[in-house]
C-alpha atoms as one frame of an Amber mdcrd trajectory, in Angstrom:
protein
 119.898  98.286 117.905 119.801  98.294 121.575 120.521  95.074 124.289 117.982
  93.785 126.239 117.996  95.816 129.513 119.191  93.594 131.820 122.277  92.420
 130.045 123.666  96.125 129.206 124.959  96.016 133.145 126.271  92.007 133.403
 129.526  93.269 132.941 129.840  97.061 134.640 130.833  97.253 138.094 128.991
 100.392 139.466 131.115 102.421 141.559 128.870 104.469 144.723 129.324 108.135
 144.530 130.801 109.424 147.767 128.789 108.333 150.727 125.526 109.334 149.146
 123.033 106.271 147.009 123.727 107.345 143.569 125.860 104.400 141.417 127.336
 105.783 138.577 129.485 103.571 136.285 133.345 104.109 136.294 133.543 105.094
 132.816 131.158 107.575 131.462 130.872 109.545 128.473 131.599 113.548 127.660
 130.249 115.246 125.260 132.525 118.333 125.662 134.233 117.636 122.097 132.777
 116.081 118.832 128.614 116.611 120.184 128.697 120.207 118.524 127.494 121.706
 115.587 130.365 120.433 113.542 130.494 117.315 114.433 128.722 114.585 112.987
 125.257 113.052 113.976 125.101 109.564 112.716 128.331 109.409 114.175 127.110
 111.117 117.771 124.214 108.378 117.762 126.018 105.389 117.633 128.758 106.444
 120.183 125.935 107.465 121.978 124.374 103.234 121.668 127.613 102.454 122.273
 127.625 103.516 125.131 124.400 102.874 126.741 124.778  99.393 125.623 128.071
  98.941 126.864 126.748  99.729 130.419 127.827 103.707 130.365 124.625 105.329
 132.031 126.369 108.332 132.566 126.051 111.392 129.646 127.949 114.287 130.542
 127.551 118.019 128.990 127.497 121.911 129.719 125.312 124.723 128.302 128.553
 125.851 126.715 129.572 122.457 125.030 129.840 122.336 120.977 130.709 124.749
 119.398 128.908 126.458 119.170 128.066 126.894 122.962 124.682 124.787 123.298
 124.942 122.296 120.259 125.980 119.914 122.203 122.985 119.662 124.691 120.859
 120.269 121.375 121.855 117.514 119.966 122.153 114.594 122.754 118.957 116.139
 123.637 117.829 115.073 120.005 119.117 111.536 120.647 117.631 111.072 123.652
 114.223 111.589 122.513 114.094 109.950 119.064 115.954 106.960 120.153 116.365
 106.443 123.859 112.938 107.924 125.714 112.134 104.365 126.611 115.136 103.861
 128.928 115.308 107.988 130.659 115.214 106.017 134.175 118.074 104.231 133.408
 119.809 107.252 132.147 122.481 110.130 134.227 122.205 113.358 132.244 124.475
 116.210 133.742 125.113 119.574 132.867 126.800 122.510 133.976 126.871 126.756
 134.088 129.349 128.619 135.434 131.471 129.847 132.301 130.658 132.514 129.552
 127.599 131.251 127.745 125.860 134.624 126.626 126.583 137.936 126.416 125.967
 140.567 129.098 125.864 140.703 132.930 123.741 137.937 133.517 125.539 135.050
 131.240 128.349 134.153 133.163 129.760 133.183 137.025 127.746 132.235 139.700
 124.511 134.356 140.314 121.568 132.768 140.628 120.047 134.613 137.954 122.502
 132.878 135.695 122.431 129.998 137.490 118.590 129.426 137.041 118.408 130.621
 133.746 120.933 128.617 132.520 119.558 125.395 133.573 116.011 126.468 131.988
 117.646 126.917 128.707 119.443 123.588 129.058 116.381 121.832 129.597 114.612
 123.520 127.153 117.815 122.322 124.396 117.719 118.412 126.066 113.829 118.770
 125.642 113.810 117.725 129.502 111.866 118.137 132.374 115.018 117.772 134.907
 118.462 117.032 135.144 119.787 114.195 137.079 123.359 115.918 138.396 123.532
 120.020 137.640 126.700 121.556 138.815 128.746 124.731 139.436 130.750 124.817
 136.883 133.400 126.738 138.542 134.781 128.939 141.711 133.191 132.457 141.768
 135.321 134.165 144.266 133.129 137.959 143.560 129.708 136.234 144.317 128.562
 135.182 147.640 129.209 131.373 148.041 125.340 131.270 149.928 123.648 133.133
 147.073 125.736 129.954 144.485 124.330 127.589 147.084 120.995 128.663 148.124
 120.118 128.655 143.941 121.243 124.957 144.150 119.064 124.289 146.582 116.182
 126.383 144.589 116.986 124.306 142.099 116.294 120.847 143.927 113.383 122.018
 145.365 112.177 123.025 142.238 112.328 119.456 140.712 114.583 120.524 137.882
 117.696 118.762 139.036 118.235 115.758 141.414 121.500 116.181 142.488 124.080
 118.985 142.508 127.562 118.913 141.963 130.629 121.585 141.915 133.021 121.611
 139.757 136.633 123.290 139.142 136.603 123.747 143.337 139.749 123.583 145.147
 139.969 121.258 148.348 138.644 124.328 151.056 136.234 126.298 148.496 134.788
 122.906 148.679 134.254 122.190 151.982 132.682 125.852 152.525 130.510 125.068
 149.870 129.169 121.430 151.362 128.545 122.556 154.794 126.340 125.046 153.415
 124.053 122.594 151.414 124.469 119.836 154.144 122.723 123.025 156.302 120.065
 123.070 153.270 119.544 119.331 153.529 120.756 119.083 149.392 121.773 116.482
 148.049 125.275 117.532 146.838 127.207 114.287 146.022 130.057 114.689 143.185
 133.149 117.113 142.229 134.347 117.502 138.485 137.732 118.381 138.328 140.726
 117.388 135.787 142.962 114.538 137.092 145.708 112.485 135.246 149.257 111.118
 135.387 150.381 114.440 134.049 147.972 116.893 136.221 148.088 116.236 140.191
 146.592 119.547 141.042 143.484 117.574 143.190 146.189 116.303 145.140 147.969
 119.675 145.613 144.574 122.360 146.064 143.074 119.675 148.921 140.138 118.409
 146.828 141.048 114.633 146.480 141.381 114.781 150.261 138.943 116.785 151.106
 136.486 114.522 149.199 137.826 111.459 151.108 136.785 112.995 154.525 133.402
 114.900 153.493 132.712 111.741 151.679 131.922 113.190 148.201 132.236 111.282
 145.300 135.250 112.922 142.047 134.749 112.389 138.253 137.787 113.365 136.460
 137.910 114.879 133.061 140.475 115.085 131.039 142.435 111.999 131.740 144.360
 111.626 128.978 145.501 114.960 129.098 143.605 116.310 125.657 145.184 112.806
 124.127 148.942 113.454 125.318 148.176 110.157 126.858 147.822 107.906 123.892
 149.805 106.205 121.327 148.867 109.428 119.260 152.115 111.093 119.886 154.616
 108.533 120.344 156.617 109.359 117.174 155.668 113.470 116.618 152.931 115.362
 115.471 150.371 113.912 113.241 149.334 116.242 110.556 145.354 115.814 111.350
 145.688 115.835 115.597 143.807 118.412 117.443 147.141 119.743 118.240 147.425
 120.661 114.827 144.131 121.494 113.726 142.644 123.107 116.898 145.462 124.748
 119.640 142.533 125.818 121.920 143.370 122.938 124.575 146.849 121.613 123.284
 149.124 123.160 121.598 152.639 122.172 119.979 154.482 123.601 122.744 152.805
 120.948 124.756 155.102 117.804 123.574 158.603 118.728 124.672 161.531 116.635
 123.911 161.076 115.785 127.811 157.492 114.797 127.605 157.680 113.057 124.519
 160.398 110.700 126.049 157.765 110.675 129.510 155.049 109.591 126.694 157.246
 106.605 125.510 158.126 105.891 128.719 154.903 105.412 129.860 153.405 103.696
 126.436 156.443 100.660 127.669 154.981 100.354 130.956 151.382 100.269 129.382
 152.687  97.447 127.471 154.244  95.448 130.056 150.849  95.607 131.392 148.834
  94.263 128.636 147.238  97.291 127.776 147.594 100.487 125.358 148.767 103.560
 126.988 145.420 105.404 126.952 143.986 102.468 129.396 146.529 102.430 131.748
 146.089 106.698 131.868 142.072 105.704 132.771 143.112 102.913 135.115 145.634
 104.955 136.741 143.023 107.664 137.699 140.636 104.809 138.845 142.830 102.897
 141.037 141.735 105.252 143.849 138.147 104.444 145.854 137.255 108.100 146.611
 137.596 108.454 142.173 133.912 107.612 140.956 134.415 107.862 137.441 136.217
 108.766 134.792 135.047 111.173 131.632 136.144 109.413 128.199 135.796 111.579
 124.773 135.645 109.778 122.103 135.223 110.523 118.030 133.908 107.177 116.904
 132.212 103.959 118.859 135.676 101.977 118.670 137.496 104.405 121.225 134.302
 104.106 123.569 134.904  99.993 123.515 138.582 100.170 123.579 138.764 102.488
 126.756 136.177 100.617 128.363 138.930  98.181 128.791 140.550  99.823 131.382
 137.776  99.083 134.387 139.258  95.545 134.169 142.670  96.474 135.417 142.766
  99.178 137.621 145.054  97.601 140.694 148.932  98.919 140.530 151.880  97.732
 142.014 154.165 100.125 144.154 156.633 100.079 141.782 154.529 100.558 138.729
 153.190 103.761 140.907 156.854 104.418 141.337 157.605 104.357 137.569 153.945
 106.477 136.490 155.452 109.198 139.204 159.237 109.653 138.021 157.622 109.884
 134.276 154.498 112.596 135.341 157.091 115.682 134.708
């Protein structure tokens, strides 16, 4: 079922997050849609094997991924000890808390009473001693940025996380929050924030370059914006896409007359490039060094291989920049 260890990594080029020691390969896997309760689990195992033997070490998830909010740790956490205990050291589980997961006082922002709890219950759902990355999961401009940081630190200390990341920062909410855990001595390596050819706003809040300088490592999500960036579109609305069946993250009013032209635009530069539009959208966001990885979705094992394409061409030329620009709307 699985590779022999050593050949899972012959052909994935690690990528160093930031400045710190922790490789991380370019492509790695999020479980923020079809890991839930509604999903399917055969299905969730072999993307998960997939994966891991493709070289993806990287498994990405929030207490508040499913639905419903939790499933999704439940179940990778269900994975990962029937079938893939053996390899946990070769193995990058993250998770997140920042958003609404329960109800009350205490089940949402950026305490560190919701902070801490949180991550207990997440371990106690991944049936896991520690985390290797927990993060932020977003800006909490009513609660002291030390109290957010100082639980981070808690949190290394305690054993029950590794590293720490942010996530949904701008560029200077950022840098306030890494000088205080450089100040801690924590090891806070990697931002998680949305990047594609159709959403720039790392470039425009400071993060990207922010990042560059304080020489902390970026995983994007959402690179395809929620599949706007595929060959799903190209001629209208399919009647069984998310857009659709779910409107929570796309809806109709999302593919314009002007973006759907952008969209076939962009699909004929793809093309002149050898690849589908989807890789050149996860190529794109990897052409950069300060860009660590990039967070694929994916419904069934074939998208995981297919998109794993893209870490063989991510080098652009200035007019092929030029082109991806005029069609980003």
């Amino acid at each position: 079922m699985h590779l022999a260890s050593s050949a899972r990594y012959d052909e994935m080029s690690y990528r160093r997050t930031g400045k710190s020691g922790l490789m991380l390969p370019p492509v790695s896997l999020g479980l923020w849609h079809n890991f839930g309760s509604t999903g399917c689990y055969e299905t969730m195992r072999e993307m998960c094997f997939t994966a891991f033997d493709s070289g993806i070490t990287h498994f990405d998830l929030a207490n508040n991924y499913g639905p419903e909010p939790g499933s999704a740790e439940k179940n990778f956490g269900r994975i990962l000890n029937e079938e893939l205990k053996a390899y946990r050291d070769e193995i990058i589980v993250s998770t997140k808390a920042g958003y609404e997961m329960w109800d009350g006082p205490y089940g949402d922002h950026g305490s560190r009473k919701y902070l801490m709890a949180s991550l207990d219950q997440s371990l106690a759902r991944l049936g896991l001693d520690y985390v290797d990355i927990f993060y932020h999961h977003r800006m909490d401009m009513e609660t002291p940025l030390e109290e957010t940081m100082t639980a981070l630190y808690d949190i290394v200390r305690s054993g029950k996380a590794i590293y720490v990341g942010l996530s949904n920062y701008n560029g200077e909410r950022m840098l306030e929050a890494s000088a205080i855990l450089k100040e801690l001595h924590v090891p806070f390596v990697i931002n998680q924030n949305r990047y594609s050819i159709y959403d720039r706003t790392i470039e425009k809040n400071g993060l990207k370059e922010a990042c560059r300088k304080d020489g902390k490592g970026i995983i994007c999500f959402s690179p395809l914006a929620q599949g706007l960036l595929t060959d799903r579109y190209l001629n209208g609305i399919p009647e069984d896409s998310r857009m659709r069946t779910d409107g929570r993250f796309l809806n109709e009013n999302a593919l314009s007359p002007e973006r759907l032209a952008s969209i076939r635009a962009l699909n004929e530069l793809a093309l002149s490039r050898g690849q589908t539009l989807a890789q050149m959208a996860l190529s794109w966001v990897l052409k950069d060094d300060v860009i660590t990885s990039v967070l694929i979705g994916a419904s069934k094992p074939s998208q995981i291989l297919e998109n794993l394409k893209c870490v063989n061409q991510t080098v652009f030329t200035q007019e092929e920049c030029r082109l991806i620009d005029d069609n980003s709307l």
